[in-house]
N, C-alpha and C positions, 0 to 999 in steps of 0.2 A: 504494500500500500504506500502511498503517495499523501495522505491526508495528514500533514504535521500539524499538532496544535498549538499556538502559540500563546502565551501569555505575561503580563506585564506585574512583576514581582518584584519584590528588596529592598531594598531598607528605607523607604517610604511607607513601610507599612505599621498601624499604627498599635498599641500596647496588647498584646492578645487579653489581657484580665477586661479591657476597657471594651473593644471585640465580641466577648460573651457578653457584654449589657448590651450591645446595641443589638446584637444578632439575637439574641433571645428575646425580644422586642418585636424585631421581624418575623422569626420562625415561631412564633406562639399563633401565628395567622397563616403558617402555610397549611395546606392540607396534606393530611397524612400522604404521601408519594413513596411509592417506593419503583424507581427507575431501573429499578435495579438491573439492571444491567450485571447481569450475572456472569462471577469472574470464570476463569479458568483454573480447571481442576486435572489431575492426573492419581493414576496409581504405578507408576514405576520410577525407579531412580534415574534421575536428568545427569548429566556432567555440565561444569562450566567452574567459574574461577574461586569460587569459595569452598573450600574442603569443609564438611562433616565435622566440627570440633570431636577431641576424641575422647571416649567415654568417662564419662564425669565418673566421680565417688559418689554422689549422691543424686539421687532423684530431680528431678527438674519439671514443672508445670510452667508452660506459655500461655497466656491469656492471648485469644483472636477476638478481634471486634470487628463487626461486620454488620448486614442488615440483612434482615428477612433468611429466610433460605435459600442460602448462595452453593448449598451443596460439598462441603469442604468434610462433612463429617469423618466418611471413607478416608480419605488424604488423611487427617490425623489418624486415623487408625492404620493406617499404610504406614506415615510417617512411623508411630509407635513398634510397630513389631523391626524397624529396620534400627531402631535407637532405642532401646526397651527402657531407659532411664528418663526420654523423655515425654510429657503425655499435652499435648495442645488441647485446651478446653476452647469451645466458641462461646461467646457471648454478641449474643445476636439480638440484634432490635429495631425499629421500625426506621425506613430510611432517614428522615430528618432527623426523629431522636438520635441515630448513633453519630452524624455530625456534631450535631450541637454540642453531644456529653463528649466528643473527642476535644472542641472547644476547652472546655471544662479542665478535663483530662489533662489535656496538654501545660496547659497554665499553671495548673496546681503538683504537677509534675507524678500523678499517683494516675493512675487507667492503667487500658489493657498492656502486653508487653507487643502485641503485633495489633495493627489494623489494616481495616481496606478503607482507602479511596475513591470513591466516584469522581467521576474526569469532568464534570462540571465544577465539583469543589475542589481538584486539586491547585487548580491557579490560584486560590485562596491561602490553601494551606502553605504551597510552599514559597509563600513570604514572611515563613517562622522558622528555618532550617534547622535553627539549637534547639527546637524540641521535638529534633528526629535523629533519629541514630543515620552518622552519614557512613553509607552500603562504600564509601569509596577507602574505608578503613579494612574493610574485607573483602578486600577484591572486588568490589560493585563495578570499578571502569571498565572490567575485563570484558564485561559482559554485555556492554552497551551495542556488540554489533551482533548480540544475537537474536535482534527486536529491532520491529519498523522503529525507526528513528521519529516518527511524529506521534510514536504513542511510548517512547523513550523519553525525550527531553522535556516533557511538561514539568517530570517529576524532577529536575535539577533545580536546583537555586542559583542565583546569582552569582553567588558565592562558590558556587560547586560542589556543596553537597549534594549528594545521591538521597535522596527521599525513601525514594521505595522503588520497584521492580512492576511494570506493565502486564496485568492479565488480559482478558479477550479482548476482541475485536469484534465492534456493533454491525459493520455492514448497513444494510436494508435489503427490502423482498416484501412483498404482499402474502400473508397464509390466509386462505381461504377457505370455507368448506362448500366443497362441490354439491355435494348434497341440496345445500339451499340455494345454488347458484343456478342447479338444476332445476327446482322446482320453481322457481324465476323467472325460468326462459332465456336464460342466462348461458356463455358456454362455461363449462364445464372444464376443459383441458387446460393447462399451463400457457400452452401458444395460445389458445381462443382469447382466457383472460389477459393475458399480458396485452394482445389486439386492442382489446377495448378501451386501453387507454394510451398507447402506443406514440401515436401521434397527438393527441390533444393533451396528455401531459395531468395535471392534476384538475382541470375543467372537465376531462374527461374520467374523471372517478366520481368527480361532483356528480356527474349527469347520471350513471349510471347507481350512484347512491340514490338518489331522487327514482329512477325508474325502481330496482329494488324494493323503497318502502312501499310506495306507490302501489305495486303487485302486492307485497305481501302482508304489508302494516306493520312489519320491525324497521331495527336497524340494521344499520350495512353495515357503518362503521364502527368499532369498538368505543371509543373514547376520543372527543378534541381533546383533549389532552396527548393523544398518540401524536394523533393527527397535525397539529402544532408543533409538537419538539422533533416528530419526524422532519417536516418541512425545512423547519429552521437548521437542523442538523445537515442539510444536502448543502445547506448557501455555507462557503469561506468563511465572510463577512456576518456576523449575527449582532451583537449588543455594543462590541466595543471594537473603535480601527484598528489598524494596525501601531498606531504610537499611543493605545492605552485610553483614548478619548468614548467618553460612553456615545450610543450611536441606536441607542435601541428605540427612540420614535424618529428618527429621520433616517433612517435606514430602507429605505422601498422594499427590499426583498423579506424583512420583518414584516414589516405592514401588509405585502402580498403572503403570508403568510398565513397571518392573522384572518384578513379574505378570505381565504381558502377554507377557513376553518370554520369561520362563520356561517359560509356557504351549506356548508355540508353540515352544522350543526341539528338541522329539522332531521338530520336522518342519521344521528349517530351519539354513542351512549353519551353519559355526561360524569361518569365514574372516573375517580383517580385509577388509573392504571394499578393493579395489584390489590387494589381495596377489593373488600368482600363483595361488594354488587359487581365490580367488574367481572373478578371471578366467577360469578355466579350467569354474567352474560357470555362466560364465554364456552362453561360447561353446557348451559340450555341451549344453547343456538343461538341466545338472542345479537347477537354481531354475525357478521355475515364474513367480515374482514376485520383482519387485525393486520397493523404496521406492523413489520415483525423485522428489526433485529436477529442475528445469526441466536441468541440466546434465548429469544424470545421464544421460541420453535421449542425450547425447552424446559418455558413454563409453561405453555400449551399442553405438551404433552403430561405434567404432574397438577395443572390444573383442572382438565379433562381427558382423564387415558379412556373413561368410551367411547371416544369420539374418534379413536385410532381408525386411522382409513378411510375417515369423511372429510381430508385436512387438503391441501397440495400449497404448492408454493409459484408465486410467477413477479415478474419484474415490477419494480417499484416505480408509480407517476414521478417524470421530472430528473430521472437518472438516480444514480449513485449517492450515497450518505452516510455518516456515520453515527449510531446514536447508540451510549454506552461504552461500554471499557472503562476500568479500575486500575489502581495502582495497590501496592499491599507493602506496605511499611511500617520500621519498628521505632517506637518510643524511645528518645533518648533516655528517658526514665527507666528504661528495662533494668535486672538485675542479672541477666545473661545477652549478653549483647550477641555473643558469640555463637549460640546456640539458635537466637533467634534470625538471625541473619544468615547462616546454612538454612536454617527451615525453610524462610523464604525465598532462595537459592534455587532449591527442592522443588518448590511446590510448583515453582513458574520456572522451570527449565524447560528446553524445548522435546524434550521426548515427552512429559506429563502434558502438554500441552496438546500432543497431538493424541495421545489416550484419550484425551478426556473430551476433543471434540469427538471424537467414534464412539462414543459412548456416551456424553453429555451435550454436545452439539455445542459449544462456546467455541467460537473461530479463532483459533490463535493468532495474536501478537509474535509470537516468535517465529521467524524469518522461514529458520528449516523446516521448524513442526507448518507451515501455512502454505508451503511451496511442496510439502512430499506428497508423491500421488496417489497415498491412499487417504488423505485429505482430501485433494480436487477430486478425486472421482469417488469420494463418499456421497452415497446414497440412501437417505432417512425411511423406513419403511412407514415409519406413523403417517408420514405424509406422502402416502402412493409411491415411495419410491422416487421420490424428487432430489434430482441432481443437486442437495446443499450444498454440498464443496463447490461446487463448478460457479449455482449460482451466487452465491456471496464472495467467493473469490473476486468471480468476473468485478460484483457493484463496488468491492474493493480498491480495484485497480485504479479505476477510474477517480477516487477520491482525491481532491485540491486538500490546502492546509486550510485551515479554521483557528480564529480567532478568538479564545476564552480570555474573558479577566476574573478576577475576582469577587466580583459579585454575580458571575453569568446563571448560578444556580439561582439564587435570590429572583432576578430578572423575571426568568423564566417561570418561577413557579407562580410569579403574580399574574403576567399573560394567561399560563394555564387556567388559574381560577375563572380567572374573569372570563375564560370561553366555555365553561362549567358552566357560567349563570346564562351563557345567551342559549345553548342546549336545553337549559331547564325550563326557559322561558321568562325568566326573571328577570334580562335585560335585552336592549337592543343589541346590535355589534357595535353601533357607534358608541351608545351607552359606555360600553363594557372595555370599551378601548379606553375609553377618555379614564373610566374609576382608574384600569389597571395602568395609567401613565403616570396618573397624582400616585397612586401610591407606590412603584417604583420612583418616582421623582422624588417622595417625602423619606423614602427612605433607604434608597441611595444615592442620587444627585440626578442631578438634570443633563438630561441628553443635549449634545452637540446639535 
């Protein structure tokens, strides 16, 4: 992949203790999200430049912080039996909650001894480098070239500490189930659907949302909420330019975003992505489509496994994008640096990366595990046997760099909302722009 992210960090940033008051302020208003963007997992030993420390005298527990069920359980138990002294516990919680209390965390210098990052919030975080163990003390440089390079350097500072180590890679693709596509009048095959929006781009998902309810009185789309941070995810350019200037209402391809979402809102859910009703739209039928991420494909499958074989996958309106990918980093505060920084090593080296797509469907970041051919020419049976290698490779390729700052999460989640309420019917799109501008403007500054 070709999509670097870039972001505007270092020593303009301002007290972290002073940070959790303002952010706590703002996130007490977000709605529960969990993006999750689910990391990359394996079960076999990786190689690369940090050795295995060597067997302790005594027992050793890692605390992981993470959010929701990211899937890591097995890895620690894999890990465990290859290092029997030491045992990784997760501590897992809803996605904003495990930001914020990393906030928390970090400041008071006591939290987990590893955590993950979501790649929205990492441009945030790493404008604090002292309170992360910097990977460039254990060998972390070594291993810089064995990962795309724009899902690599988010995680550096300034300064040149190493943060943490890149897991998956988000892609896009449209999952759909044929079944209701079918009963529609709709086509049915991966070529027919990818046709129908082929040439018109994301007007042409609108139209065919609207014919959809139209026939059958659900929704097409999962959530604006999807529908939103997908879009926004395909553009370079989103909140903030390239010299760190926020940019998120004079931006046209935000605003044509926005559009789009509004458009399509009469015919698609109004649920936070991962929340309970969405879950519950996607196990009944009631979505027709879901944006789907290379990872997404495999909360599908654990949020509805009867639905195995009603599923297929086809090209995403408007090209190529990236939504998701994490980073997993350790606390300067740890009490085993050493131990936690192999783990991490481990977890995200590129052989576990390529296990755990053929088995968990999370597209790897790592160069070799993402380029070997039983990757490109892996085939998902949940979903009829659709070329996932081949197709998220390919919407891969084609990715530009993207522009994250430090508030791009924040940003985002107040747009999201606010296309929540025109779904619901509680406001106009103009309405619901103007609330969601004041209150990004109020509270993180005013757009360029």
């Amino acid at each position: 992949m070709v999509f670097t992210i870039t972001c505007n960090h270092g020593a303009g940033a301002p007290p972290l203790n002073k940070v959790i008051s303002n952010e706590g302020k703002q996130m007490n208003k977000v709605a529960k999200v969990s993006i999750a963007a689910a990391m990359v997992l394996g079960v076999v030993a990786g190689t690369g430049a940090v050795a295995a420390p060597a067997q302790a005298a005594q027992n050793i527990t890692l605390t992981f912080g993470d959010w929701g069920d990211m899937g890591f359980k097995d890895l620690f138990a894999q890990y465990h039996k290859l290092h029997p002294n030491i045992t990784i516990v997760e501590k897992s919680s809803e996605y904003n909650a495990h930001h914020q209390g990393l906030l928390t965390a970090l400041a008071s210098g006591k939290g987990n001894d590893i955590n993950g990052i979501e790649g929205s919030w990492m441009p945030y975080f790493v404008q604090y480098p002292s309170k992360f163990l910097d990977l460039r003390k254990y060998g972390g440089s070594a291993l810089a070239k064995n990962y795309l390079s724009w899902r690599w350097n988010p995680a550096v500072a300034k300064d040149g500490t190493i943060l943490g180590l890149p897991t998956d890679v988000g892609g896009m693709a449209v999952a759909y189930r044929t079944d209701l596509f079918k009963a529609a009048g709709l086509p049915s095959d991966p070529a027919g659907v990818s046709a129908l929006w082929a040439k018109t781009g994301w007007d042409g998902y609108v139209a065919i949302a609207k014919q959809y309810t139209e026939k059958t009185g659900k929704k097409f789309a999962d959530s604006t909420q999807g529908i939103f941070s997908g879009i926004v995810a395909q553009n370079p350019t989103q909140y903030y330019d390239n010299k760190g200037n926020l940019i998120y209402a004079s931006n046209k391809l935000v605003k044509s975003a926005w559009d789009t979402t509004v458009a399509i809102a009469p015919y698609s859910g109004s649920a936070a992505v991962f929340s309970t009703e969405w879950n519950a739209a996607i196990a009944n039928g009631d979505a027709a489509s879901v944006l789907a991420p290379a990872w997404m494909l495999t909360m599908i499958k654990g949020i509805a496994p009867k639905t195995a074989g009603d599923w297929n996958v086809a090209t995403v309106p408007g090209g190529g994008g990236n939504w998701g990918g994490s980073w997993v980093t350790v606390a300067k505060s740890t009490a085993h640096p050493a131990e936690a920084a192999a783990f991490v090593e481990w977890l995200l080296a590129p052989a576990q990366q390529k296990t755990i797509f053929l088995t968990k469907g999370n597209l790897p970041s790592a160069v070799a595990a993402l380029n070997d051919p039983a990757v490109t020419g892996y085939k998902d049976a949940f979903f009829q046997d659709a070329p996932v290698g081949k197709i998220y490779g390919s919407s891969a390729a084609s990715l530009k760099p993207a522009v994250l700052g430090p508030k791009s999460a924040s940003i985002s989640t107040s747009f999201q909302n606010a296309a929540a309420t025109v779904a619901q019917g509680k406001a106009s799109g103009a309405a619901a722009w103007s609330a969601a501008i004041a209150e990004i403007q109020k509270n993180v500054g005013p757009s360029k």
